[in-house]
N, C-alpha and C positions, 0 to 999 in steps of 0.2 A: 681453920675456919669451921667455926660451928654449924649446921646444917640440918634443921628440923625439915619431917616431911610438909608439904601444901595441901592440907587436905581437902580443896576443892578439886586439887587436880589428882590425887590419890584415891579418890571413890571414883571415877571414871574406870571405864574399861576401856585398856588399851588398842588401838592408841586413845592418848588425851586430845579432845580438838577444840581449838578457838575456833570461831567464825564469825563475822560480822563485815561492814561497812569501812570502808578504809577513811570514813568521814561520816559522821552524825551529822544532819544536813536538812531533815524537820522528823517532828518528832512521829509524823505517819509513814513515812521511810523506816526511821529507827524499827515502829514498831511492826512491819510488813515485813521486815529482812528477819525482826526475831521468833515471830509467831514461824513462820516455814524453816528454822534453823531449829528452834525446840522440837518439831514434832519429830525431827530424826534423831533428839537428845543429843546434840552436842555438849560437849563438858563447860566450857562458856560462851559469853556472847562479847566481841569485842567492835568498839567504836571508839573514834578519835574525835576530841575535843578540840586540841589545842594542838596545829596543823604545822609546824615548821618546813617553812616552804622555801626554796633555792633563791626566789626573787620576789617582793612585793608587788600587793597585785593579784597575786594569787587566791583563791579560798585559803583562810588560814583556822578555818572553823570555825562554830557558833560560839564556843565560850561556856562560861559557865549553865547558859539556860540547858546546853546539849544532859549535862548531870541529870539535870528530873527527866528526862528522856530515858536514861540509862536504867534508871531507881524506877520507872514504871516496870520496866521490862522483870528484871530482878522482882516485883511484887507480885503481877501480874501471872508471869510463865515460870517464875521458882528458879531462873535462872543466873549463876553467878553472872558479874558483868565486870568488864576488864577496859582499864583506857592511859591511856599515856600521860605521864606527867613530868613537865622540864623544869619545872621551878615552885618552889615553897609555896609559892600562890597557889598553884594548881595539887599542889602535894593537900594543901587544906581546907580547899575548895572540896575534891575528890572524897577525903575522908569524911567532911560532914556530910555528904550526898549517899554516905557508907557503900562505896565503890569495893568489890569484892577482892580486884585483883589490881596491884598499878604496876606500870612496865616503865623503863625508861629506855629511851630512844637512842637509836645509831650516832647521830649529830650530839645528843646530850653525852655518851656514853665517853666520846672523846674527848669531853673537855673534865678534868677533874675538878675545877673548879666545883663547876655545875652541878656534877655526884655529890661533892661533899655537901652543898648546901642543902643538894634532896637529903642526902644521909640527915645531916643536921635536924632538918625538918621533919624528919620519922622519928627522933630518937624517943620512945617508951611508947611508940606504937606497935602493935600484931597486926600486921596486915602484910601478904603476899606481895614478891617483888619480883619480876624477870625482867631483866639486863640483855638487853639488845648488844651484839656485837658493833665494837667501832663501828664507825663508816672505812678505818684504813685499816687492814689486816694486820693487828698489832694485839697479838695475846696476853702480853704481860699489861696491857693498857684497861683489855675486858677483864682481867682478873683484878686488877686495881680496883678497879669498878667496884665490883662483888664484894671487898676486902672494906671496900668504905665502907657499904653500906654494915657490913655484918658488924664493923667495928661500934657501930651506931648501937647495934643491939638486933639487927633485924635479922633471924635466922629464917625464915624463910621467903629462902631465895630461887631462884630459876634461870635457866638463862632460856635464849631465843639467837636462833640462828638466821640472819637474813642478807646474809654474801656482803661483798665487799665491791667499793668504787675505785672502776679502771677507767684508764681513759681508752678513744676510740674505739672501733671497728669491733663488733662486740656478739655474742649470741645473746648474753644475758643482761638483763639489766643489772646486776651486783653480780659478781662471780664469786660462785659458792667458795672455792677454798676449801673445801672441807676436811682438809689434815688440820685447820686450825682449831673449828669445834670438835674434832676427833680427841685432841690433844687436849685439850680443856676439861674432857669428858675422861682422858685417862689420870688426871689431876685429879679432879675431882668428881668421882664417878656416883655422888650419892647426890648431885645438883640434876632437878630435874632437868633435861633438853627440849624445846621444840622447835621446829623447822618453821620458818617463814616463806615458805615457795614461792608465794605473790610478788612480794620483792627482790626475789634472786631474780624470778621470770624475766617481769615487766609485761609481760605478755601472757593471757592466759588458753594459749597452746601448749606451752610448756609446761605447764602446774604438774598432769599426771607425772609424767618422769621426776619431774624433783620431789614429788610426795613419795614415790616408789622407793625412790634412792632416797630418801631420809629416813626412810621403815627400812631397809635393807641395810644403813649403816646404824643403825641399835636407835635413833633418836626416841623419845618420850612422847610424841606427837605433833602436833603440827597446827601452827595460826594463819588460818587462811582466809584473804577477805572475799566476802561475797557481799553482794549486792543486786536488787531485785532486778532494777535496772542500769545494768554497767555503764550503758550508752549515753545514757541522762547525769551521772556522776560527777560530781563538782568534783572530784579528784582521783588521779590514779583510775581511772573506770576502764584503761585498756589489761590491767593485769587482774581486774576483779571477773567472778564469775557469779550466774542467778542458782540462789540453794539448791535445785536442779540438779543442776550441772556441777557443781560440789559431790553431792550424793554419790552422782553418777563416778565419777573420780574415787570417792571414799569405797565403793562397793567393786572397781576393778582391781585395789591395791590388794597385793599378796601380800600376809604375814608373815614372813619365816619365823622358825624355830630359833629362840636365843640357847635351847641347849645342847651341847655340843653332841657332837656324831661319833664318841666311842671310838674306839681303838682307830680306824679309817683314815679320821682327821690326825688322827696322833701321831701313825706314822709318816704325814704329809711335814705336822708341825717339826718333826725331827730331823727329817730332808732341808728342809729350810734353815732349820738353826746348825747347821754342819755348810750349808751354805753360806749363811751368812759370817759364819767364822774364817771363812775360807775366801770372803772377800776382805774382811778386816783385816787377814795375812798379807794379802793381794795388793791392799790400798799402805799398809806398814812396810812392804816391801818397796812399792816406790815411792814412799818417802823419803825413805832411805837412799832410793838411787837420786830422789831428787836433791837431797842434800849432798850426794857425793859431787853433782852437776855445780852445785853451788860452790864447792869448793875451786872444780874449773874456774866458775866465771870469776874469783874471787884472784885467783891467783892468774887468768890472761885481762882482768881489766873490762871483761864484758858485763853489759849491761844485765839487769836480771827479768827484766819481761821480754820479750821479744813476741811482738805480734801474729807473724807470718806463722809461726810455730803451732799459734794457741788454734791461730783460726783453721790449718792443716787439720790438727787432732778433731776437731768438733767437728767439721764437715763431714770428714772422714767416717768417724760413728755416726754420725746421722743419717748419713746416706744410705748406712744396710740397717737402719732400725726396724723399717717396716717387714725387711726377710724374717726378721724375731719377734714378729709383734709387739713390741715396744714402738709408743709413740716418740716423735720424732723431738717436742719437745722437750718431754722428760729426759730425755738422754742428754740435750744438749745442757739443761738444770745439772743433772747430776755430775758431767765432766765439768761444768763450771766449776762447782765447789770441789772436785778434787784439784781444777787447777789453781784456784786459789789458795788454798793448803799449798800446793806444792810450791807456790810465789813465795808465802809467808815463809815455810822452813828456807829456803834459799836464803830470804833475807835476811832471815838471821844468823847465815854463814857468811855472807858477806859483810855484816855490821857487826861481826863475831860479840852476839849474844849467844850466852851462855846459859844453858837450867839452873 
């Protein structure tokens, strides 16, 4: 995949930050949220047009009048301006309004269909693109995404990190997942990142921490809505915050250092990779024994799962995770998937497959 830098978001100083309105909603809102968002220099200003909503009924946004909203501000305060777009209409709407930045959205991102028609609709356009992660934790789905579009012609790309939908009982409104945009980022590490905290939240007591942890795990910066008045919001107004109160956020996040700590770290990294060989041994060893088990059950006629067993083992390690500071459900994640490996080799001692 080809991958030009975005140089709106390459003349900032790190981090990059979006800011704006999680809804364009009249144009003396628009331009209140962006006069107090310019004077701290944020690197863009972003607002939603075109509002895809769970049920009808909803505010689903002003439409295209919201555009000469956007295009003032951009004249006006010299600031790039960024806004979501799901379909060709809006893909061409946006560009004659000379929208600086277009994103495509969680809900569009899943359905390919939809990608290809944006792709389609870009093709021998330059204009800047960031790809929102599914709404379902499915990485080879967001990278398909990206692959439309680039196949289009469009190399610059971006992505945008904004968790993933679980069902019930929940801290967050989307749950970060963040081995998935980790993983994305070790794929392809030259695609800018940003963090969407407002939508992992839901709630904007949570912002500082998911800003903190998005700057701590390497991201490129971070899209976060604010709004003058959250309270008055035709939409999403419990996870926005007033420019303020952004600032205040943006001024207590610590920087780290991306470069590395010399000899210190090195011998730590070395511990670790002598460790990790030594579980790869650990985890090859009872495979092994677990295909020798397979041969039992192969030859007395037993079944090859057996319940009582599975749920023994994982109890079992769960119980002392917290004496080792290991959470309680990583452990149970991680004995899953060795016990399913260890299901698979059985099974194919008893259905004598063969490498």
């Amino acid at each position: 995949m080809k991958i030009n830098s975005i140089d709106i978001l390459q003349k900032s100083t790190s981090p990059i930050i979006g800011a704006g309105p999680c809804s364009a909603e009249s144009e003396e809102q628009v331009m209140e949220v962006a006069r107090s968002l310019a004077e701290r220099g944020v690197t863009f200003f972003r607002a939603g047009i075109w509002k895809p909503r769970t049920k009808p009924g909803c505010f689903e946004g002003v439409g295209k009048v919201g555009l000469q909203w956007l295009k003032r501000v951009r004249e006006e305060l010299s600031l790039p301006v960024a806004t979501e777009v799901a379909t060709p209409e809006h893909v061409e709407q946006a560009l004659e309004a000379g929208i600086d930045i277009l994103w495509v959205g969680a809900r569009t991102t899943t359905n390919p269909f939809a990608v290809q028609d944006i792709a389609d609709s870009l093709r021998g356009v330059d204009v800047p693109v960031l790809v929102k992660n599914p709404v379902n934790p499915d990485l080879e789905l967001w990278i398909g995404a990206l692959e439309r579009l680039n196949n289009a012609g469009i190399t610059r790309l971006g992505t945008i990190h904004r968790g993933f939908s679980s069902y019930g009982e929940k801290i967050f409104r989307n749950s970060p997942q963040w081995q998935i945009p980790l993983e994305l980022k070790r794929r392809l590490p030259e695609l800018p990142m940003l963090c969407d905290p407002s939508h992992i939240a839901g709630k904007r007591e949570l912002l500082y921490m998911l800003c903190q942890e998005a700057m701590d795990l390497s991201f490129d910066g971070l899209m976060v809505e604010s709004h003058c008045h959250p309270e008055c919001a035709l939409s999403d107004g419990r996870q926005q915050v007033v420019p303020q109160e952004l600032f205040v956020i943006l001024d207590r996040l610590v920087h780290r250092s991306k470069q590395s700590a010399g000899n210190e770290i090195s011998r730590y990294r070395t511990l670790l990779d002598e460790i990790d060989a030594e579980l790869l041994h650990l985890i090859a060893k009872r495979m092994e024994i677990s295909r020798e088990i397979g041969e039992v059950k192969k030859e007395k006629g037993l079944r090859v799962f057996q319940p009582y067993r599975y749920s023994e083992t994982v109890e079992r390690f769960a119980e002392h995770s917290e004496a080792h500071r290991v959470d309680a459900d990583t452990i149970k994640a991680i004995f899953e998937v060795i016990h399913s490996e260890s299901i698979r080799q059985q099974l194919r001692i008893v259905n004598d497959i063969i490498d």
